[in-house]
C-alpha positions in Angstrom: 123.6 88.1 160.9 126.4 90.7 161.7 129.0 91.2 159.2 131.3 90.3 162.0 129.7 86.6 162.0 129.7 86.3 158.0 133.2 87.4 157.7 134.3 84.7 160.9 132.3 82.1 159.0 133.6 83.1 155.2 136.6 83.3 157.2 136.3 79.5 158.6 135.7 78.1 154.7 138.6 80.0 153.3 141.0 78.0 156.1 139.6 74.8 155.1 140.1 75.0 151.0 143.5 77.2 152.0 142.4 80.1 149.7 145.3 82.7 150.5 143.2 85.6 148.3 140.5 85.2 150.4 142.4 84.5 153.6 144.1 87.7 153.1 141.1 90.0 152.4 138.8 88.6 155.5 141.5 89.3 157.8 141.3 92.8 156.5 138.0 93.3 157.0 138.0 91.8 160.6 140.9 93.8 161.2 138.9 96.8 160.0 135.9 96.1 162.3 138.3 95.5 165.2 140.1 99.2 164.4 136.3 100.4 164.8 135.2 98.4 167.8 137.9 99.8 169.9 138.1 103.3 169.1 137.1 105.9 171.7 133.9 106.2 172.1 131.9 102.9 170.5 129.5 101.2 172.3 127.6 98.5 171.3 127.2 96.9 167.9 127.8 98.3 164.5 125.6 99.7 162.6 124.7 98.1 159.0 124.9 101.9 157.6 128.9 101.5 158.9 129.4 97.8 157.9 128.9 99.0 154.5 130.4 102.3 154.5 133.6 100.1 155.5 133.3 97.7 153.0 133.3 101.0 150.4 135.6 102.4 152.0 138.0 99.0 151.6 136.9 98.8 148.3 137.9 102.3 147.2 141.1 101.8 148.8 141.9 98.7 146.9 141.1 100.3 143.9 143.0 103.1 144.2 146.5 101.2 145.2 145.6 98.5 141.8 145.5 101.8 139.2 148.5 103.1 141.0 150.1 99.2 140.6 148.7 99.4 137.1 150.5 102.7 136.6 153.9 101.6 137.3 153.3 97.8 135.4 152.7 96.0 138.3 150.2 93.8 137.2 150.8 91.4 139.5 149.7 93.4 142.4 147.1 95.3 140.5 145.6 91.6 140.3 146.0 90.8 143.8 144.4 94.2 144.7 141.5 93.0 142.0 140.2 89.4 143.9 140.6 91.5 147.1 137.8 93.8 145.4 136.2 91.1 144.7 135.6 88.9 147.6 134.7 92.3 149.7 132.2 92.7 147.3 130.3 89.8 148.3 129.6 91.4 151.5 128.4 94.7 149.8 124.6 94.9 148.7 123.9 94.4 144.5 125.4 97.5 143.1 122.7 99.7 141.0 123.2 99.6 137.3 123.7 103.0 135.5 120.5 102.7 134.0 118.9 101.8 137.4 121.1 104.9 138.8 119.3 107.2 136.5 115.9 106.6 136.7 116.1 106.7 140.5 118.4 110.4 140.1 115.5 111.1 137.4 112.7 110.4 139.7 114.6 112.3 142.5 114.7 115.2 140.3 111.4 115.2 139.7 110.5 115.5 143.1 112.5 118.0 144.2 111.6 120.1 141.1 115.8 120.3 140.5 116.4 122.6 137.3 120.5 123.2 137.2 123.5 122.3 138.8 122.5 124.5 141.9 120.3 122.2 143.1 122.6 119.3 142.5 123.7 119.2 146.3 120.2 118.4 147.4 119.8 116.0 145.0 123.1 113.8 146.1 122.3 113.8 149.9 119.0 112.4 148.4 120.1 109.8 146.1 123.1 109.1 148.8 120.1 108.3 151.3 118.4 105.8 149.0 121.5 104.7 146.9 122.8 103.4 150.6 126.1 101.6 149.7 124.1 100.3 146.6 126.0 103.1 144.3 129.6 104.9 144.5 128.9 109.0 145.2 131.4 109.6 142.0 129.3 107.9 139.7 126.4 109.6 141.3 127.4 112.9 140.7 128.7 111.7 136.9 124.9 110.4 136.2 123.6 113.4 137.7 125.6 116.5 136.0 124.7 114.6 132.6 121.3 114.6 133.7 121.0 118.4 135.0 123.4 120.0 131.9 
């Protein structure tokens, strides 16, 4: 099932219990996947690799405008912004653990025969490859200039 068709039918329950957190951030989403089904070029479906890479990319947005409302004591929206993350997150893959994150970055290492932060860049595009949408690049690259310092 597309994330198009799970957001419709999420989408569909949020109308009937009138959840206005939930209405808000499905619209988003479809919105989103409208913005990317139109745009020059697209043919086709979408691609699970970019259903998720949106979904980050909404939840990094979200993020970013709650620590700003959190910044200037707008709790209020920095809560709004916070269920938002939250129902998106549904639709994301289980997140990796830090200790999960480092034994796969540790195992990675291994294999690649990665000594020093010179060799961290071939070591991301790895992890980002198997991480896929299950870990944030940030705390990738935290995890892993612990590991090679």
């Amino acid at each position: 099932m597309s994330l198009e068709s799970k957001v419709q039918e999420a989408l569909k329950m949020a109308m009937l219990e009138k959840n206005q957190a939930a209405l808000r951030t499905l619209r988003a989403i479809k919105s989103a996947i409208s913005i990317i089904k139109t745009e020059k070029g697209f043919e086709g479906e979408i691609s699970e690799a970019s259903e998720i890479g949106l979904l980050q990319k909404l939840v990094k947005q979200r993020k970013e405008a709650g620590t700003i409302f959190s910044e200037q004591q707008r709790e209020d929206l920095a809560q709004k912004e916070q269920e938002e993350i939250d129902i998106i997150q549904i639709f994301l893959p289980k997140q990796f653990t830090e200790e999960e994150l480092t034994k796969m970055l540790q195992a990675i290492i291994a294999e690649t025969d990665a000594s020093s932060m010179k060799d961290m860049g071939r070591v991301i595009s790895i992890a980002n490859e198997k991480a896929a949408g299950q870990a944030e690049g940030q705390v990738i690259a935290k995890i892993l200039k612990s590991i090679l310092q």
